[in-house]
C-alpha positions in Angstrom: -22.0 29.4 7.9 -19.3 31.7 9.8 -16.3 32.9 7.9 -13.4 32.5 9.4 -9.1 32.0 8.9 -8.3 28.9 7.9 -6.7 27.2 11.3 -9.1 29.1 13.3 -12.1 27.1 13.0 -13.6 25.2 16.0 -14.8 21.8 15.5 -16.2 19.1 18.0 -13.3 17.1 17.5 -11.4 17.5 20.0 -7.9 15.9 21.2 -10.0 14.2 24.0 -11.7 12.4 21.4 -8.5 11.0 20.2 -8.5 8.8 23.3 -11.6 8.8 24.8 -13.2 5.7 24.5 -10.7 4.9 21.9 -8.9 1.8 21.7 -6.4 -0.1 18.9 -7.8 -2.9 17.1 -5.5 -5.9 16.0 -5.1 -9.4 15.7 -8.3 -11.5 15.7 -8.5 -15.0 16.6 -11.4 -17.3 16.6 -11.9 -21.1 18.6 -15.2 -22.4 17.3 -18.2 -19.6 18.6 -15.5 -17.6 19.8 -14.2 -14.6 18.5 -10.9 -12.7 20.4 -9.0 -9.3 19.3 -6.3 -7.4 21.1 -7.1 -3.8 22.7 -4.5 -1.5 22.9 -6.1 1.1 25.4 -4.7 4.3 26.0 -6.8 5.5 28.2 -4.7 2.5 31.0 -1.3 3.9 29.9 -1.5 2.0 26.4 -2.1 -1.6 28.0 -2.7 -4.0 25.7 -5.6 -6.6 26.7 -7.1 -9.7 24.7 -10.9 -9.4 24.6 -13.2 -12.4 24.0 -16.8 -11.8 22.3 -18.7 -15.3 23.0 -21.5 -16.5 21.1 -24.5 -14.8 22.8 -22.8 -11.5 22.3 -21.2 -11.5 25.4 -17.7 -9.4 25.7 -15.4 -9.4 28.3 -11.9 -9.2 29.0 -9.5 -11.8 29.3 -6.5 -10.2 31.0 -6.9 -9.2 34.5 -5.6 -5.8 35.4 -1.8 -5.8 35.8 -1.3 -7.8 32.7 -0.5 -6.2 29.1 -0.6 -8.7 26.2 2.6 -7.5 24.1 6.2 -9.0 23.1 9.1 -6.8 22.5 10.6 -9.3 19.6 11.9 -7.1 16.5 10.7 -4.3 19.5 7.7 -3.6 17.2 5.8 -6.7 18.4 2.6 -8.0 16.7 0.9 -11.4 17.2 1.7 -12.9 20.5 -1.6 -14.3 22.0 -3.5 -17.4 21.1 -6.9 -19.2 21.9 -7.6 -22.8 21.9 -11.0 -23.9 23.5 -11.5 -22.2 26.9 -7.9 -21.7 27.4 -5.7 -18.1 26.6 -2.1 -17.6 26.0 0.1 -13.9 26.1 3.2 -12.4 26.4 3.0 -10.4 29.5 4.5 -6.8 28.6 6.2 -6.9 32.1 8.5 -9.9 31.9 7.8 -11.0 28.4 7.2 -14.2 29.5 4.2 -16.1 28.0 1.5 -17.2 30.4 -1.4 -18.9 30.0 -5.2 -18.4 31.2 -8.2 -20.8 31.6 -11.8 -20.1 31.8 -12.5 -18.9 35.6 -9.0 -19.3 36.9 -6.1 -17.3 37.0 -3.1 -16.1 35.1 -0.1 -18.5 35.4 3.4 -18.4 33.6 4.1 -21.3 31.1 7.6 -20.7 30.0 10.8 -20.4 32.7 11.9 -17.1 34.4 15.2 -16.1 32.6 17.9 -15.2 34.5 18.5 -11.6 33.1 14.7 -9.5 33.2 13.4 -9.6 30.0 16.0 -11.4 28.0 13.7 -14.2 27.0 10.6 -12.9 24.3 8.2 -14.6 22.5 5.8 -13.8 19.7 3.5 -14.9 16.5 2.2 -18.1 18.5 0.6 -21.0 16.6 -1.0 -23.3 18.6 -1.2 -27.4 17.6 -4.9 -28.9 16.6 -5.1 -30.3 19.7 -3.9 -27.7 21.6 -1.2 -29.6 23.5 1.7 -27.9 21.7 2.3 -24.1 21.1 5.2 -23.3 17.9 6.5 -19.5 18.5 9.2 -17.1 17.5 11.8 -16.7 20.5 14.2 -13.6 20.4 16.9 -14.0 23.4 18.8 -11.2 24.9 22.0 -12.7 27.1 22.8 -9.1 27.9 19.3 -8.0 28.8 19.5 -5.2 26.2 17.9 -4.7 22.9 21.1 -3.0 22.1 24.1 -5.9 22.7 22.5 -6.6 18.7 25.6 -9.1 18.6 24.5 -11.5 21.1 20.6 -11.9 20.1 19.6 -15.2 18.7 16.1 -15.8 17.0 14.8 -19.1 17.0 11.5 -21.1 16.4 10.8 -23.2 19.4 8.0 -25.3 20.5 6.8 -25.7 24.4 3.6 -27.9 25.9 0.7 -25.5 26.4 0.9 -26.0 30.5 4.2 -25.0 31.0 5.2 -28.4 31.9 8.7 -28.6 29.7 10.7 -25.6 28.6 11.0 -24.7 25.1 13.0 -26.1 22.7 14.5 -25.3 19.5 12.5 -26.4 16.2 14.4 -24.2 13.8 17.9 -21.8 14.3 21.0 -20.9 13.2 19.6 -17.4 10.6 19.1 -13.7 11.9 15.4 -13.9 11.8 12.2 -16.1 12.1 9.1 -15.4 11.8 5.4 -17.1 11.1 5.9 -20.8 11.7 2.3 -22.5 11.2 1.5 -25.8 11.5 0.0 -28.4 9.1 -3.9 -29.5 10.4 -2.8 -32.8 11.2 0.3 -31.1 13.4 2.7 -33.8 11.0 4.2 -30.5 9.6 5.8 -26.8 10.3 6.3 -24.2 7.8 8.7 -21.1 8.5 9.9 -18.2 7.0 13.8 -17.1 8.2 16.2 -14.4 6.6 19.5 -12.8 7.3 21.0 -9.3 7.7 21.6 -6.9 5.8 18.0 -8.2 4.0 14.7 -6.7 5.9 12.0 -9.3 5.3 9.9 -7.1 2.1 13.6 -7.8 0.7 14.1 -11.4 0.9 12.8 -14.2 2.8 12.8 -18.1 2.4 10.0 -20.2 3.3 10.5 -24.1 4.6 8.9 -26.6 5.9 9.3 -29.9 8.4 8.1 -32.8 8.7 7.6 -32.9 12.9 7.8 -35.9 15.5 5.0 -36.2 18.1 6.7 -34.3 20.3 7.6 -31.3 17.9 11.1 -32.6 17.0 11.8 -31.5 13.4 13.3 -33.3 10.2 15.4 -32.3 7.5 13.7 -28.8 6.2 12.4 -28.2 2.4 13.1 -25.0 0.5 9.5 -24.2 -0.7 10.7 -20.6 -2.4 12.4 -17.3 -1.6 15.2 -16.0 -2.3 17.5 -13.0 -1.0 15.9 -10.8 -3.7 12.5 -12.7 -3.0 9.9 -11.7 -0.6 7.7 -14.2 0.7 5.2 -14.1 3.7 2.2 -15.4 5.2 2.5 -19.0 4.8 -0.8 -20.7 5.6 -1.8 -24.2 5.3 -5.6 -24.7 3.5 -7.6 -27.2 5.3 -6.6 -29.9 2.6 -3.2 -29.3 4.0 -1.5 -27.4 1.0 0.9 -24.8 1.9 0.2 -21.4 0.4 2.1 -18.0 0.6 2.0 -15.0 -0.8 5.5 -14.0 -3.1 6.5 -10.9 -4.7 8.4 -12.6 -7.2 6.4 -10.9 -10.3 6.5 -7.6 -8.9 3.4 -7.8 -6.7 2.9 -9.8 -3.3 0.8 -12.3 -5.4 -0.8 -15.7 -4.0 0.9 -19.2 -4.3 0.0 -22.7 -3.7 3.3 -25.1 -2.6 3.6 -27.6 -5.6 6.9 -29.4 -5.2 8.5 -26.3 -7.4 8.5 -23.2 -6.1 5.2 -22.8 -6.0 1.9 -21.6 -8.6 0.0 -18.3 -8.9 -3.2 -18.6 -8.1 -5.0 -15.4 -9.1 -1.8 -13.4 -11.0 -2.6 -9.4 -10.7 -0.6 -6.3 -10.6 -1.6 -5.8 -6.8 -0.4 -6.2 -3.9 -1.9 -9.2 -1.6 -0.2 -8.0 1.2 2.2 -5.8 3.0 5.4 -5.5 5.1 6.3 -7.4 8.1 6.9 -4.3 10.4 4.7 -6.5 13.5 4.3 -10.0 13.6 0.7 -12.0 12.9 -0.2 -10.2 9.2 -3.1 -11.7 7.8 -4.0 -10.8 4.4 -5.7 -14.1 3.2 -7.6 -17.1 5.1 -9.6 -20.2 4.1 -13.3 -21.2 4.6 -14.4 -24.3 6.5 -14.7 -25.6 3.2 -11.8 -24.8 1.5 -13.1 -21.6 -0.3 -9.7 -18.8 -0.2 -10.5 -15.3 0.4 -8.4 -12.3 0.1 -8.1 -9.2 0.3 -5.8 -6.8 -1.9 -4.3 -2.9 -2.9 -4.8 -2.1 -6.0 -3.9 2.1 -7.1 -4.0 2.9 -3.7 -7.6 0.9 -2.6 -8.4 -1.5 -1.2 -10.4 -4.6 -1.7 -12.2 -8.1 -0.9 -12.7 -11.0 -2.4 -12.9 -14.5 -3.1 -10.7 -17.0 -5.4 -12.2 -18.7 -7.6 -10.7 -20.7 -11.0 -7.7 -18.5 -11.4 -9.8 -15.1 -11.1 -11.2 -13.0 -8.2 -15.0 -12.3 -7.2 -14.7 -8.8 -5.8 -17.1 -9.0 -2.8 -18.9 -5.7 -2.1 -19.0 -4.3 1.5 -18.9 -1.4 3.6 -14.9 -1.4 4.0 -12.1 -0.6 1.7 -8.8 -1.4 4.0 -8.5 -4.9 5.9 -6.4 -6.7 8.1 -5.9 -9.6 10.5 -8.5 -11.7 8.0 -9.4 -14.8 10.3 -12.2 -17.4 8.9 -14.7 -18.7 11.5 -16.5 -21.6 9.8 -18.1 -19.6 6.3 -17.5 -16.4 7.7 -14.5 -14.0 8.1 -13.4 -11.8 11.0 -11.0 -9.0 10.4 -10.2 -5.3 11.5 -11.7 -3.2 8.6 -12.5 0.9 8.2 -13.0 3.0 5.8 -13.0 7.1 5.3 -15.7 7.9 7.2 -15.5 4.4 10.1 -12.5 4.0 12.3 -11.0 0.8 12.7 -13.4 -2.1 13.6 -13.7 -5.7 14.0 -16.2 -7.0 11.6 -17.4 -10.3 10.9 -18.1 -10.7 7.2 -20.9 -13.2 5.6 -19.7 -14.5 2.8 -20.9 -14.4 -0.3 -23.0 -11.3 0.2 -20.6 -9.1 2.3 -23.1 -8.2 5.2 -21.1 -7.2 8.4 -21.7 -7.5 12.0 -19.9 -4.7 14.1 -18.3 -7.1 17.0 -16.1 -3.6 18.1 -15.7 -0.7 17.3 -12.2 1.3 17.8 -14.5 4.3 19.0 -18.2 4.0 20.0 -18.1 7.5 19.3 -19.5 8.3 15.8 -18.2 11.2 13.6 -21.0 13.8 12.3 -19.8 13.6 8.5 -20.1 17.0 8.3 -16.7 17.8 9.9 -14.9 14.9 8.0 -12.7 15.4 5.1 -12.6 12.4 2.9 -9.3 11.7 0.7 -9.1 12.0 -2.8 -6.4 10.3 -4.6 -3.8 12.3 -6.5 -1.1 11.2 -8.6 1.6 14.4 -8.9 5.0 14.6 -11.0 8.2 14.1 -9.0 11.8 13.4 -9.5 13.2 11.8 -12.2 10.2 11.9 -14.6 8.2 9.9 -12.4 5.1 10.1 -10.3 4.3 9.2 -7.1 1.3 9.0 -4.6 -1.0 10.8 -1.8 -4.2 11.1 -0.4 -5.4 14.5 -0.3 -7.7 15.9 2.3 -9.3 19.3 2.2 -10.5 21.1 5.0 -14.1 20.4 6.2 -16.2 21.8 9.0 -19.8 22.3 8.0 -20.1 25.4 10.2 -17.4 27.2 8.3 -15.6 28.3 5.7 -12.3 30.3 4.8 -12.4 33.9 3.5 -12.5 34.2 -0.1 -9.3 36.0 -0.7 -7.6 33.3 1.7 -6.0 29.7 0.9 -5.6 26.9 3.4 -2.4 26.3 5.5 -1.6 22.6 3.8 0.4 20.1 6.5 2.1 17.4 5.0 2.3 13.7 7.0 5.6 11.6 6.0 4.6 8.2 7.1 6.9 5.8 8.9 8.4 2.5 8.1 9.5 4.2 5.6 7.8 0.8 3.8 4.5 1.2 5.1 1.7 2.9 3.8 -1.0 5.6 3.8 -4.3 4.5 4.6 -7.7 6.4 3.8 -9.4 4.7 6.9 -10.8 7.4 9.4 -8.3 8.8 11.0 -9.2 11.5 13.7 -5.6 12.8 14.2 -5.9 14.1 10.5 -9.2 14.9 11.0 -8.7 17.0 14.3 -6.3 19.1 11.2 -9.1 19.4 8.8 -11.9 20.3 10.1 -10.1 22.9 11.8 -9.2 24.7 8.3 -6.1 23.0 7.3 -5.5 21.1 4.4 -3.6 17.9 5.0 -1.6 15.5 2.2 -1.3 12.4 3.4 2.0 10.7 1.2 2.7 7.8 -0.5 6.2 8.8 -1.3 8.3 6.4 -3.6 9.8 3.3 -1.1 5.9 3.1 -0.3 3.9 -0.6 0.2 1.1 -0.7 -2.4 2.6 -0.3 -5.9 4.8 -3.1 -6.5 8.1 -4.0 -5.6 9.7 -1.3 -8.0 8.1 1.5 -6.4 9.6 0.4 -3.1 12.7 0.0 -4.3 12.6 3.6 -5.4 14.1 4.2 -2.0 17.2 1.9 -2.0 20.2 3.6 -1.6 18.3 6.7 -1.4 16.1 7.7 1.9 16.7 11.5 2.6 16.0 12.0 -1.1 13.5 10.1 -3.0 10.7 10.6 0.3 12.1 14.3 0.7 11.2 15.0 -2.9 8.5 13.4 -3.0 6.6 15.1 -0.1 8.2 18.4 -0.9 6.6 17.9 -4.9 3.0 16.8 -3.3 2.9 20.1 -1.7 4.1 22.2 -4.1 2.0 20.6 -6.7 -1.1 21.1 -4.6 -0.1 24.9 -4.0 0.4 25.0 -8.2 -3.4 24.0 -8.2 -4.8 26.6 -6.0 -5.4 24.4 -4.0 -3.5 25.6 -0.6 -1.5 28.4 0.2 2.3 28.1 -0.9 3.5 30.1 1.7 1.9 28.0 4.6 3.4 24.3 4.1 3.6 22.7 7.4 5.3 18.7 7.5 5.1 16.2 10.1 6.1 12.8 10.9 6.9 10.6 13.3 9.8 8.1 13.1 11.4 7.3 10.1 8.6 9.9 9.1 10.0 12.1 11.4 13.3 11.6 9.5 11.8 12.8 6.4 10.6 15.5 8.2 13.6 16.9 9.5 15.6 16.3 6.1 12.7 18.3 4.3 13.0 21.4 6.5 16.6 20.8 6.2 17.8 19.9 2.7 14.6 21.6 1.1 13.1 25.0 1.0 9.7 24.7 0.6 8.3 24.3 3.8 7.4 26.7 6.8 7.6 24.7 9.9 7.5 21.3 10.7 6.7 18.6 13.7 9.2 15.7 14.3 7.7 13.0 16.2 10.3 10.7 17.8 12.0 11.4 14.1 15.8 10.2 13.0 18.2 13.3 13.3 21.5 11.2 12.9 21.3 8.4 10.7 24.8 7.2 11.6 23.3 6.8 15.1 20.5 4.7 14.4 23.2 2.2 12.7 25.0 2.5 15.5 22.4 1.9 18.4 19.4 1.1 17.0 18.0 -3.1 17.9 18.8 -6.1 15.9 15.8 -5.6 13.9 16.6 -2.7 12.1 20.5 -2.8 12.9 21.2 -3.5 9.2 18.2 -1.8 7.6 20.1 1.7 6.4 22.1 -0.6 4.8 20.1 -0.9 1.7 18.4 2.8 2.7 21.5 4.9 2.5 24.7 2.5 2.0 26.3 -0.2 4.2 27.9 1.0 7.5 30.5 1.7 8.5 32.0 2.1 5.0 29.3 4.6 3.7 30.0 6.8 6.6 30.1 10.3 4.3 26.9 9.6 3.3 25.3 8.7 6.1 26.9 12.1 7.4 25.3 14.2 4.1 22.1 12.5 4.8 22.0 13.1 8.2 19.9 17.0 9.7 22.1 17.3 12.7 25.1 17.6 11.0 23.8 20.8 8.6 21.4 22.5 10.7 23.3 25.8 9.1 20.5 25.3 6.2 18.0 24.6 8.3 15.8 27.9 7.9 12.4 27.4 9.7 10.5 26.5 13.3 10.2 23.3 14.4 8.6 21.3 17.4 10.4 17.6 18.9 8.7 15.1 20.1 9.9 12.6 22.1 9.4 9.2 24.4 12.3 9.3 26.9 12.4 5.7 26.9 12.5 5.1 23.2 14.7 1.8 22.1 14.4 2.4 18.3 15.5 6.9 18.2 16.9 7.1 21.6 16.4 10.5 23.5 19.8 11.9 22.3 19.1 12.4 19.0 16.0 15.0 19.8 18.0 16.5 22.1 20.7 16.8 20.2 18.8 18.7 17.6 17.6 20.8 19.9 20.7 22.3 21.0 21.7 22.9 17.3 18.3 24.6 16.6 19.1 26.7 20.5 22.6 27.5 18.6 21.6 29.1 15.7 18.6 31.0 17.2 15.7 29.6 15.1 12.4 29.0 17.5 11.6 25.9 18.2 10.0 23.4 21.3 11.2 20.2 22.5 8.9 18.0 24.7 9.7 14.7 26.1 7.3 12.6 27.8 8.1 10.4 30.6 7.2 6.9 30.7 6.9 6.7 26.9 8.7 4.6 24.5 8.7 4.6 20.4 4.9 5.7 19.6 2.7 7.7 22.2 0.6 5.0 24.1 -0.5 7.4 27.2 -3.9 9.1 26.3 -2.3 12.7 28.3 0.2 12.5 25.7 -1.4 11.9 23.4 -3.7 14.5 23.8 -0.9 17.1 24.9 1.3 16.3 21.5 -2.0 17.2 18.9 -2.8 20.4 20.7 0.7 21.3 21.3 1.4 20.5 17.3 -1.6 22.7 16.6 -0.4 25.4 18.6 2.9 25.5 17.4 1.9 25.9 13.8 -0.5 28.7 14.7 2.6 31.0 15.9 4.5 30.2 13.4 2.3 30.3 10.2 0.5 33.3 11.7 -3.7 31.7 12.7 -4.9 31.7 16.2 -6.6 28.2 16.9 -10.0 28.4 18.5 -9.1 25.7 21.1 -7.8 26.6 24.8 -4.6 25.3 25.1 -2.0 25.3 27.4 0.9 27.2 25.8 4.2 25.4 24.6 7.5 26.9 25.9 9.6 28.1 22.6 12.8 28.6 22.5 14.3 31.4 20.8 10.6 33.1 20.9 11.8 36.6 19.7 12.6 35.3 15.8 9.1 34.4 15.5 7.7 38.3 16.7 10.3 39.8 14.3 9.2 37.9 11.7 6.0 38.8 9.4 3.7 35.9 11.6 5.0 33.0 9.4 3.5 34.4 5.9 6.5 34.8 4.2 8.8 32.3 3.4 
């Protein structure tokens, strides 16, 4: 085994493998022998494309080239294709329009042409028994712009299948709709809808309609929900009993409709699902024959199981995260991984747990001696409390650091900010690792997974409660000799990113940091961002425009005078959700006062990298940047980053001190 600086080591995974032969996994649907999932395929600019695995093993795409299967509804998308029998439908990228395809013939659209490009969008599609009738959510844009946030009305509509009526309105008149599923027999529709300023993990209310032959609603029933009361996932059991999961208790717990507001039917501090960040979640499904089976978090894990008499059968597999859970007759279909197997579509034989690999994300396997796998760790923060991380140490089996040395440690500030770490394989983190550097991936309070009260830790408080939180993880893990305290790195992309930028700003703890596509001006993001998330940083930092000092102490740009260390921008130059500005803005303050730093944005790209060049171009230049800065010289080729302000970094003592 070579010795050898931590950072420095070489390791066979490479950015390539990041996107070579790499493709996203989501949303799988099933029509009898059938099994569909989406692709999301960097390698063709990040087109997404709805793949169909057949009976005899058979796969093969269903979109022809020049069609992308994703809707632009909330802008984050999710669900928006459907199966029934032979016959396909998607929302086509291009012109968000859905069209439909049959077996051997052609794409053709099924929905009318709007009169402004792109103002009509359609998403979470559920398609009636006999598949006549399609229910979906429909987000319209008058002004063409996911900006004129005043003039976008969500509805629920229903259209025939072949395009032969336009849509019409089932449900309207609230801020938001999402996940309208139909009864069995078609005779009913259940919804969820909320208003601004609530985002739907605050408060959501679930009806349900009884529905005409030709998808004309009645009067709708309250089922439950409230504005302090998420609920999500409604799904109807074959027996035609509405369930839905409800984080009245605390926890996103199960519930069967009964005429009053609903019962628990397995009670558990756990969480039985997640935020609605993308459209389509599927957490729970039912057997052929009723049976329910779910999967939940519990400390951080996660698991499988099946319902039974008010108490769960764990069921004992290969996996420990799931998603998109999908029953085909007794068996389930979902997108599952664990530490050491990227994300895959399984299909799971119930009750032993057996699973049949129908796709991997990556055909490529990992040796497991370069991968670091996560150990939970529960550190002290603010306030008395504790909060969550997954800790990964570097790995490489062909090396190891010098005795007398520590490991640089970067820090990754998930988006959302109401999402969640996840301990499936994740070759971005391990392209850190088994390179020498220590990564802490954080849970920080606000975080999905731990109950309603540790998400509310970040009400009224983003740019504080996450910047302690990953600011403590490393400084905890530097207190346990674990890294080296004067070689904290942070990165994050989005409302990660924001976290990122507050933490080099507001804190002193860290050495440099990487800003993906990250919030520099909150004020801005109230002011610009889509309808979605127009009112979110109202229960984040304070309602807008009357909080408007706070947003300004919360926001980097406007006190880059204590910002103290280098940092490299990211940015898609087409991004809807942190437009351009803000980057660019950040980087003129950062030119200003002379500290180094690199700002790269990438044509053609919007709010995430889809593009396999960049993404292979942002890891290496993010690995690159840290080595100038925190002083290790990265065994890699890579093509060298222009940095501004370059001189501050060779006077310094090669990013050791801090």
């Amino acid at each position: 085994m070579t010795v050898a600086r931590y950072g420095s080591w070489r390791s066979p995974i490479t950015s390539t493998w990041l996107v070579e032969a790499v493709v996203g996994l989501s949303s799988p649907l099933v029509s009898e022998a059938t099994v569909a999932w989406t692709e999301s395929r960097p390698s063709e600019g990040g087109r997404q494309v709805l793949v169909r695995r057949t009976a005899d093993g058979q796969v093969a795409d269903v979109l022809p080239e020049g069609y992308s299967a994703r809707t632009l509804v909330h802008e984050y998308g999710g669900l928006c294709t459907a199966i029934a029998g032979s016959a396909a439908l998607f929302s086509n990228y291009s012109d968000q329009r859905v069209w439909r395809i049959d077996l051997g013939g052609a794409p053709r659209p099924v929905t009318p042409e709007p009169t402004v490009p792109l103002a009509d969008r359609y998403a979470d599609f559920c398609i009636s028994p006999d598949g006549q009738w399609v229910v979906a959510i429909r987000e319209r844009h008058p002004g063409g712009s996911p900006e004129d946030v005043r003039y976008v009305v969500n509805d629920v509509v229903a259209f025939p299948a072949d395009g032969s009526a336009a849509p019409h309105t089932v449900a309207g008149g609230r801020d938001f709709f999402s996940a309208p599923r139909l009864s069995p027999d078609a005779r009913q529709l259940a919804w969820l809808a909320w208003d601004h300023p609530n985002m739907p993990w605050d408060g959501t209310e679930l009806f349900v309609a009884d529905l005409s032959p030709g998808m004309e609603p009645g009067p709708p029933r309250l089922v439950a929900g409230a504005v302090d009361e998420s609920v999500t996932q409604p799904r109807w059991s074959p027996g035609a009993v509405l369930h839905f999961l409800s984080d009245r208790t605390g926890w996103w717990n199960v519930y069967a409709d009964d005429g009053d507001g609903g019962r628990p039917l397995c009670p558990r501090d756990a969480e039985f699902g997640g935020p609605d960040w993308v459209f389509g979640q599927s957490s729970y499904t039912f057997l052929a024959d009723g049976r329910l089976v779910v999967t939940w978090s519990e400390r951080g894990q996660g698991h499988i199981g099946e319902v039974r008499a008010g108490g769960l059968r764990e069921i004992a597999t290969p996996y420990d995260a799931f998603s998109g859970l999908v029953a085909q007759g007794d068996d389930v279909v979902a997108v599952a991984g664990s530490p050491t197997e990227s994300p895959t579509v399984v299909r799971i034989t119930l009750p032993d747990g057996s699973a049949e690999i129908l796709k991997r994300s990556r055909e490529r396997i990992v040796d497991p001696g370069y991968v670091s796998v996560p150990r939970p760790i529960e550190f002290p923060t603010g306030g008395g409390l504790s909060a969550h991380a997954l800790f990964y140490p570097p790995v490489n089996r062909d090396f190891e650091g010098p005795h007398d040395e520590k490991p640089p440690l970067v820090v990754m500030s998930h988006g959302g900010p109401t999402a969640a770490t996840s301990s499936v394989l994740n070759l971005t983190l391990q392209y850190f690792t088994s390179r020498g550097l220590a990564v802490v991936d954080v849970n920080y309070g606000g975080s999905t997974g731990y109950g309603r009260a540790y998400r509310q830790r970040l009400c009224d408080q983003w740019g504080t409660v996450d910047v302690d939180d990953c600011a403590n993880a490393a400084l905890w893990l530097a207190d346990q000799g674990q890294v080296d305290r004067r070689r904290l790195a942070i990165r994050g992309g989005s409302a990660g990113g924001y976290t990122t930028l507050a933490a080099l700003t507001f804190r002193d703890v860290f050495a440099v940091g990487a800003s993906h596509y990250g919030v520099a001006d909150a004020a801005a993001l109230a002011r610009e961002t889509h309808k979605f998330e127009s009112r979110y940083l109202d229960g984040l930092i304070g309602p807008w425009p009357e909080a408007e000092a706070l947003y300004a102490e919360r926001s980097p740009i406007h006190h880059t005078d204590r910002l103290n260390c280098p940092l490299i921008l990211f940015q898609g130059a087409e991004d809807k959700v942190v437009p351009p500005d803000q980057a660019i803005t950040m980087a003129d303050a950062l030119k200003a006062k002379g500290l180094p730093f690199a700002l790269m944005i990438f044509d053609g790209e919007q709010h995430g990298f889809r593009k396999a060049e960049t993404i292979t171009r942002v890891i290496e230049a993010e690995l690159w940047f840290y080595g100038r800065v925190l002083g290790f010289e990265p065994a890699d080729t890579t093509e060298p980053v222009p940095i501004e302000n370059e001189a501050a970094l060779e006077s310094g003592t090669d990013g050791l001190e801090h």
